[in-house]
N, C-alpha and C positions, 0 to 999 in steps of 0.2 A: 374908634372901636376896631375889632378884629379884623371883622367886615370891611373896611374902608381900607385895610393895608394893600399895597401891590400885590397881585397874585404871586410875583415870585418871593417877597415874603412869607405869604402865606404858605406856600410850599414849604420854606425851609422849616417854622415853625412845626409843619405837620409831620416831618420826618422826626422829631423829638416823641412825639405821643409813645407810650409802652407798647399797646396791643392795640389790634385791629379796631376791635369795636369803640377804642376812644377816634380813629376816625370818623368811623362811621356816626357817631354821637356829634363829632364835629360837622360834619355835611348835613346833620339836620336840623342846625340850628336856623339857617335862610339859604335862599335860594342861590345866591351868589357864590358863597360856600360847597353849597350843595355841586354847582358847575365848576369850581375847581378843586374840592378832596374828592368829587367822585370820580375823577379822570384816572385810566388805568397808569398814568402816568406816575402818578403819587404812590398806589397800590406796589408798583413794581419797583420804585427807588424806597419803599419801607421793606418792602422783603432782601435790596441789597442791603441796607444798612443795619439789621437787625437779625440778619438769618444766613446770608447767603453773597457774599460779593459778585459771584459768577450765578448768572441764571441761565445757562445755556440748560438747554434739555429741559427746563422746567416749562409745564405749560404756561399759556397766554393770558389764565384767568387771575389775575391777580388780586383782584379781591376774594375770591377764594381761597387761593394760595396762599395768601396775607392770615385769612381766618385758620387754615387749620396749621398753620406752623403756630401760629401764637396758641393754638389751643393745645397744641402739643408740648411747647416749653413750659406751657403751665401747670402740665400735668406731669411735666417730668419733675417742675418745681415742688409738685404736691404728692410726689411718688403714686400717682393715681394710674393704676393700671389694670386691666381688666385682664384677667385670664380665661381662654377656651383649648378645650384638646380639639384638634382636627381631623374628623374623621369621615373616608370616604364615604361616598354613596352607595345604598347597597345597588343602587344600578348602574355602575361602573364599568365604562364597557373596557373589554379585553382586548389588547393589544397585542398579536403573538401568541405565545402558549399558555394556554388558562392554568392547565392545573400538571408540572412536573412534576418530575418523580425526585423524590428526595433521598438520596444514600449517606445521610451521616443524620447525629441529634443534638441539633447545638444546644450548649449548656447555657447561654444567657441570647440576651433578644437582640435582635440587630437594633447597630447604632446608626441612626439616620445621617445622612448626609444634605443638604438641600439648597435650593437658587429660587430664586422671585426677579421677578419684576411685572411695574405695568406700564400702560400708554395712554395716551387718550385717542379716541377714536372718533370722535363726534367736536361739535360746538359748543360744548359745555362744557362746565366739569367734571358734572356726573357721569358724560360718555367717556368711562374707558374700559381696560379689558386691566385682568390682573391674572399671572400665569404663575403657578408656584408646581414645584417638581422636588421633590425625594423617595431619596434612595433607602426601600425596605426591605432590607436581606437581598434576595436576587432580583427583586423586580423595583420597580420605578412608577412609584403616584403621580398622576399629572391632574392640576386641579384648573380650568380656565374658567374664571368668572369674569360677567362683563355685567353692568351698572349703566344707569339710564336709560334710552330708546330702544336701545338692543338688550336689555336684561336678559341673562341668560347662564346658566353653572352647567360646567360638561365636569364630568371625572373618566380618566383614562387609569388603565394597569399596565404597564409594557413589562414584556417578558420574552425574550428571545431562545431561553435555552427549554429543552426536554430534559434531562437529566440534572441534578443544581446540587449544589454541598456550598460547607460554609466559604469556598475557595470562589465561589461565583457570587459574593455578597457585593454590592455594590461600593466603590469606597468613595467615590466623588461622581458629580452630577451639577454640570453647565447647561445652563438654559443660552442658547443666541439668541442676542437681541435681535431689534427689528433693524438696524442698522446694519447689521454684518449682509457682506454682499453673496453670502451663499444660502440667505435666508430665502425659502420659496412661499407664496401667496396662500393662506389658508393652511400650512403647518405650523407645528413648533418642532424646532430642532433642538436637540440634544446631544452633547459630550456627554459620555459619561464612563467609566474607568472600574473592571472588575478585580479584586484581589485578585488572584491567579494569573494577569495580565493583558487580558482582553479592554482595547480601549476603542471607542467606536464616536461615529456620526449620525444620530439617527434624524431622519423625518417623520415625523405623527401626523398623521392629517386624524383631527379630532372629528369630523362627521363619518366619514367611514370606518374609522379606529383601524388602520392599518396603517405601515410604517416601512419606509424605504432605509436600505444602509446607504447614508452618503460617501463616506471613509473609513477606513480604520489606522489606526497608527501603529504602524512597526514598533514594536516593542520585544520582541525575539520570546514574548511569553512570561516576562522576568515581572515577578509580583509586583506590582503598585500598593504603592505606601498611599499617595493622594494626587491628586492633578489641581493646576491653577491657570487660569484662564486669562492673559492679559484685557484689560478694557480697551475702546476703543471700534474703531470700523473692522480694523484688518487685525483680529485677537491671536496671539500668538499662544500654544498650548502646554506649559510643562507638566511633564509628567515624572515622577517622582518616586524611581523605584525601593523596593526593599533594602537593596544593595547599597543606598546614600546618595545614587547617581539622580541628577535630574537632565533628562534631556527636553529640547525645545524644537517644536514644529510649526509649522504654519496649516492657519485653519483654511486662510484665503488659497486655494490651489484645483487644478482642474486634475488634480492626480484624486485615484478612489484609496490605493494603499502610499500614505505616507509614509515618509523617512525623516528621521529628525535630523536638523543643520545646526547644532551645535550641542554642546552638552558640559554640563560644572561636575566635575567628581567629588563625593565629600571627604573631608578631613575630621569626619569622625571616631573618635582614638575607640580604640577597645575598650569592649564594657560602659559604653554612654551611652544616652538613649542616639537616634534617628536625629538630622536636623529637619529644620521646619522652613518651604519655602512659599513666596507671597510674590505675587505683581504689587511694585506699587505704582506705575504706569503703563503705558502701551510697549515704552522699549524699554525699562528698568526694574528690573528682579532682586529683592532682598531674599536673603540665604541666613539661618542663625544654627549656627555649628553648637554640638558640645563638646569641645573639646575643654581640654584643663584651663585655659582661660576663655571664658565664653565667648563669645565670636557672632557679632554680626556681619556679614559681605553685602555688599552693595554691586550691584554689577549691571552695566551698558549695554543693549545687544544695537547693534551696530551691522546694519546687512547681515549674512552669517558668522558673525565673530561676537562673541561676549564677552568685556574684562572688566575685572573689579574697578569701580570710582572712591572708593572708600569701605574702611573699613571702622567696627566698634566693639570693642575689648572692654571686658570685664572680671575683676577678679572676685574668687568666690568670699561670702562675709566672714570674714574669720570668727563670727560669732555662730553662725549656722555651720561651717564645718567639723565646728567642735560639738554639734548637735547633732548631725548626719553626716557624716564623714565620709558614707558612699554615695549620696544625693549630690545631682550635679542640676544646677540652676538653668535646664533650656526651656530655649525658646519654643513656644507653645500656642502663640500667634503672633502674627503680624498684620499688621490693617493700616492704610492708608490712607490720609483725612483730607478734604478741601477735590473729593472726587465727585462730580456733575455725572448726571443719568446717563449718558455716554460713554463718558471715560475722556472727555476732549479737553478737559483744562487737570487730568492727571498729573502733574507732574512730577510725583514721587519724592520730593525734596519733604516732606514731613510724617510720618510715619508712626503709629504705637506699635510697641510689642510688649508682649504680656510672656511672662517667666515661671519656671516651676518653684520660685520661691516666694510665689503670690503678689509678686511685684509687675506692675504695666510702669513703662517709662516711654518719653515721648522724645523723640530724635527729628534733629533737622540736620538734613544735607548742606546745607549754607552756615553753618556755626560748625568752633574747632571742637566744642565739647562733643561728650561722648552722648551725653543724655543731657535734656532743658529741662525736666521736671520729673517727679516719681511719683506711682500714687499705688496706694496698698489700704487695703482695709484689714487696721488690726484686730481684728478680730478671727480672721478669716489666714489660715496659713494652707490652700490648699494649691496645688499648679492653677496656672491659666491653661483655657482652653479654647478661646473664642473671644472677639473683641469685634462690638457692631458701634459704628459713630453712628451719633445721630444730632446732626450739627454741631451744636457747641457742648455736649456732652456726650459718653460713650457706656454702654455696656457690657461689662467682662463675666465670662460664665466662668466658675471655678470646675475644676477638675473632680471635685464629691461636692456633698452636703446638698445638692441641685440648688446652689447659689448664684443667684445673678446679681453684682454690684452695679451701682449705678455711680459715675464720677461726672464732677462738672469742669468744665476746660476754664471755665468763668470767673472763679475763686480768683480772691483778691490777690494782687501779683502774678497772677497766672498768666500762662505761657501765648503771646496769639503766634498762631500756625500760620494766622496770614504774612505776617509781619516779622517772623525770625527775631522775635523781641519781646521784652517784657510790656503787657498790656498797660496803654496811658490809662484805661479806666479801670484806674484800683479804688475809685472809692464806691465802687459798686458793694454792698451787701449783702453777704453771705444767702443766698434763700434759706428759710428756716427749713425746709422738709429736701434740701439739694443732695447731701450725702447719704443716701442709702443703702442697704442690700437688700434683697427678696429671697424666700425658699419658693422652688416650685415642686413641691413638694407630692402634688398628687400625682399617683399610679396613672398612666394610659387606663381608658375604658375598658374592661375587661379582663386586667389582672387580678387574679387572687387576692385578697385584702387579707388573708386569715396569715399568708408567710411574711408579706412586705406590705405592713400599714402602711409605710411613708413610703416616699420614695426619696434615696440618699446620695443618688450616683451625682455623676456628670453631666454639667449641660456640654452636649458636645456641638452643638454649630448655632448660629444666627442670621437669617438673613430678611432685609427689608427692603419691599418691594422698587421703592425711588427716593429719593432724597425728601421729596413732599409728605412721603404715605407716615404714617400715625401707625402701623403694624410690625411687627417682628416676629420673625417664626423662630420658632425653637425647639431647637434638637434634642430630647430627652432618650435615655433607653426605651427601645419599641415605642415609641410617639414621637408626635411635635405637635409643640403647643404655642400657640396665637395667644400673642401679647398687642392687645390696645391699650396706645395712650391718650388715657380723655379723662378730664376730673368731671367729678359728680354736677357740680353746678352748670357746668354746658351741657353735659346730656339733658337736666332732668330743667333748666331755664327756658329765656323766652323762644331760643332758636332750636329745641329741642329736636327738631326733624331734621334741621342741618345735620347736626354733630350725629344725631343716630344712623343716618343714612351714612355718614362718611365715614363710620365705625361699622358697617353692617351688621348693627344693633335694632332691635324692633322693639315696642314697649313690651309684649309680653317675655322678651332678653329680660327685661330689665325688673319686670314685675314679676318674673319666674319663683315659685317656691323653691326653696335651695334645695327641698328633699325631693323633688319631683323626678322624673323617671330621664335619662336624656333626650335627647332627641334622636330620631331614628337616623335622619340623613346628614352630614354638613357637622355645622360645630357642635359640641355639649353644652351643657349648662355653664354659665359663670361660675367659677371656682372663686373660693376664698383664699387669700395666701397669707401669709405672717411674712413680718422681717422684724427691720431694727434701725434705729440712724446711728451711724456710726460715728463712733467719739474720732477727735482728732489725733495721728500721733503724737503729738507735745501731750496729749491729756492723759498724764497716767495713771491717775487714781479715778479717770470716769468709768462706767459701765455701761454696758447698751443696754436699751430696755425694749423686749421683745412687743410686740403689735400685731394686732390679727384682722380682717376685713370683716366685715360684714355685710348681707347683700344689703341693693339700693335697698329693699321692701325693711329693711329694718332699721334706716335711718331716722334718727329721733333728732329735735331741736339740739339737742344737746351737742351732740356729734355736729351740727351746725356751728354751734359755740365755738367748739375746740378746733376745727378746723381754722379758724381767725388765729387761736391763739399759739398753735402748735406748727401752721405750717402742710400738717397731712392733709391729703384728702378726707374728709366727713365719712367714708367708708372706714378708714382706719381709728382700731380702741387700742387703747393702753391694756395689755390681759392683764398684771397687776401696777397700778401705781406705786406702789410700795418694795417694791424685789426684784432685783434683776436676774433677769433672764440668762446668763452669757454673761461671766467675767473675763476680763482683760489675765491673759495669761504670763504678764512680764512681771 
């Protein structure tokens, strides 16, 4: 019997089980069992082999950690994700100037900028803190929520200026982690980078809601495009201005006005857009150029000197130039994969960047090719703007339509990042609900509904609090909106209080009337969304067939049914069986 094997057999066997709870289903079958799957030992070599090879920075709970990663890949499996707008407290206290004075009338809403992260702070799971910051017009949301013994929600406003126009709009916004060694006890610090030039160091101390300038960085005034923050203890700052220049400072320094030590000039020709730049390690910066052949740089900083290690060229499709003939295919993210909650096992050798010709392709430093894999949803031809991993699959927000794709890194043949090679496990199975897209389609609270029923723009940012967290914020025009991944069966099963607590979900979230009023403080109601599974490029005569949610309160057996047969989460209907929604435009 099972029972009677070595325990280091039994070990090995239990590293094969899919998900956590067929552990846990294992350890109760007898008591000898019970004493060797319940060992953190086990918990922590399933989440490297299934999730995660490096577990630096992950916490110590690993049966926890074991349960919400597997509850997360099953809901990325089942495209099950819950939508909320984020919206501050109206007791929100003031950081700096409450209320300036305004000399211009902008004609559209500011476009958020924003950073997360959490920690744990206790002996548990449930002890941590989670600190999320965006950039709204001239001022900066600071939201710090903390879970378990210390439960506790603060909302901060900061605002430094009296006078403000759209020239003091926020364009970027760095949260320090708790690692960096100029972080002080009881604030939160903040990079953050104004159009007009102003880039600064703040400290928030959230009980008294005042705010020290730590630094500012020389900048001689000259507009910023964006800043990017390397990962890491000692984060290096680039700043990215109007002009294509990106120069590079240092955060770690006992100077109050910095000077940057070194700086890349761009080679963007006339009439191309801006290029787009990215840390993908502590000392390694990608740069993608528009010029007439597309251009990615790769580049080393090296004490104060940076030079390219490689570079990746692309020519434009000669099928699309004969289409748009002034569109130039740039780079419009870059994102980085296989990065731990620190930044310590960064090491920038593998990389997506996503293109304005709706194309993400995924590069490794250690191969001669230019690109290992392409992924596009044809359906969808609009730029990239944003690429969030989220382990073995990633999110890409399009530039209109408030599209968010969802791609799996898993697919058969597909690329491993760990290994600079094609994956030994191709006879893995397509998940039936793995390829999809989402519209997020609803107004922030408070917009007019009579001029813009939908909303059609751009997702413009993403970010997720740890590599563990189930959450994703998102940058919409005037909002962001909180994306949970969790399918219906674990919220509404036997562990029902886990998964809602770890979702900060509460039954009446979940039993909420969808016509019911918001809520005054904190997030909105669950939103419903629509999407679609997207056909394969080889399939050219298939069509997407549009789907729409519905709340929990309205799930019937039926939607039970189809969830088995279709793959989606049980929230999700087919709006007609019969008609597509969205034809294939080739």
């Amino acid at each position: 019997m099972l029972a009677d094997l070595p325990s280091e057999i039994i070990y090995h066997i239990a590293l094969y089980l899919p998900v956590a709870s067929s552990l846990t289903h294992l350890a109760q079958t007898c008591r000898r069992l019970h004493d060797i799957v319940s060992a953190d030992a086990i918990f922590r070599a399933f989440v490297q082999s299934r999730f995660s090879p490096s577990v630096e920075g992950i916490p110590p709970f690993w049966k926890d950690v074991s349960q919400a990663l597997t509850s997360r890949s099953r809901a990325l499996d089942k495209c099950a994700i819950i939508a909320r707008f984020m919206l501050p407290s109206p007791d929100v206290k003031v950081v700096g100037i409450d209320q300036p004075t305004r000399h211009d009338r902008p004609t559209i809403g500011y476009r958020p900028c924003l950073d997360s992260y959490e920690v744990w702070t206790g002996g548990r799971w449930e002890d941590r803190e989670e600190v999320l910051a965006w950039g709204a017009a001239e001022k900066i949301f600071l939201r710090i929520r903390s879970t378990g013994n210390s439960a506790d929600e603060k909302w901060l406003r900061f605002n430094d200026l009296e006078d403000v126009s759209s020239h003091d709009d926020i364009r970027s916004v760095h949260l320090l982690r708790p690692n960096h060694p100029g972080k002080t006890a009881g604030n939160e610090h903040i990079i953050y980078g104004r159009a007009r030039g102003d880039v600064a160091h703040v400290a928030i101390n959230p009980d008294d809601a005042t705010y020290t300038v730590q630094q500012t960085f020389v900048t001689n005034r000259t507009e910023v495009h964006s800043l990017d923050l390397s990962p890491g203890p000692a984060p290096i700052l680039a700043i990215h201005n109007a002009s294509d220049s990106i120069s590079l400072y240092r955060t770690v320094t006992e100077d109050s006005q910095v000077s940057s030590f070194a700086s890349l000039k761009g080679e963007t020709e006339e009439g191309t857009p801006r290029h787009y730049s990215k840390f993908l390690s502590p000392t390694r910066l990608a740069v993608g150029y528009g010029k007439k052949i597309d251009t990615i740089a790769v580049s080393d900083i090296v004490e104060d000197h940076i030079s390219t290690c490689r570079e990746f060229f692309f020519s434009d499709d000669p099928f699309e130039s004969r289409l748009w003939p002034q569109r130039k295919a740039r780079v419009g993210a870059i994102t980085p994969l296989s990065v731990d909650m620190n930044g310590e096992n960064a090491h920038g050798e593998v990389f997506l960047a996503g293109w304005g010709n709706s194309r993400v392709r995924l590069h490794d430093l250690r191969s001669p090719r230019m690109y290992e894999r392409e992924y596009i949803d044809v359906m969808d031809s609009n730029p990239i703007y944003c690429i969030q991993p989220v382990n073995n699959r990633f999110l890409v927000g399009a530039g209109a339509e408030a599209i968010i794709n969802i791609f799996d890194l898993r697919m058969q043949n597909a690329y491993s990042h760990f290994d600079a090679k094609l994956s030994e496990h191709n006879n893995q199975a397509k998940p039936k609900g793995g390829e999809y897209s989402c519209f997020l389609s609803h107004q922030p609270p408070g917009e007019s509904r009579k001029r813009y029923a939908l909303y059609r723009g751009p997702i413009y940012t993403m970010s997720s609090p740890s590599p563990t967290s189930s959450t994703i914020y998102t940058g919409i025009l005037k909002g962001v909106m909180r994306l949970n991944l969790g399918s219906t069966d674990d919220l509404l099963g036997s562990s029902s209080n886990w998964y809602q607590n770890h979702l900060d979900l509460t039954v009446d979230d979940i039993n909420q009337n969808p016509s019911s009023a918001p809520s005054p403080i904190g997030d909105v109601k669950i939103m419903g969304l629509s999407g679609y599974e997207r056909p394969s490029p080889e399939a050219k005569s298939v069509s997407a067939k549009l789907r729409s949610q519905v709340p929990f309160c309205s799930i019937s057996e039926t939607d039970r049914l189809r969830e088995s047969e279709t793959g989606w989460d049980r929230r999700w209907r087919r709006v007609d069986e019969n008609q597509s929604w969205r034809s294939r435009g080739d």
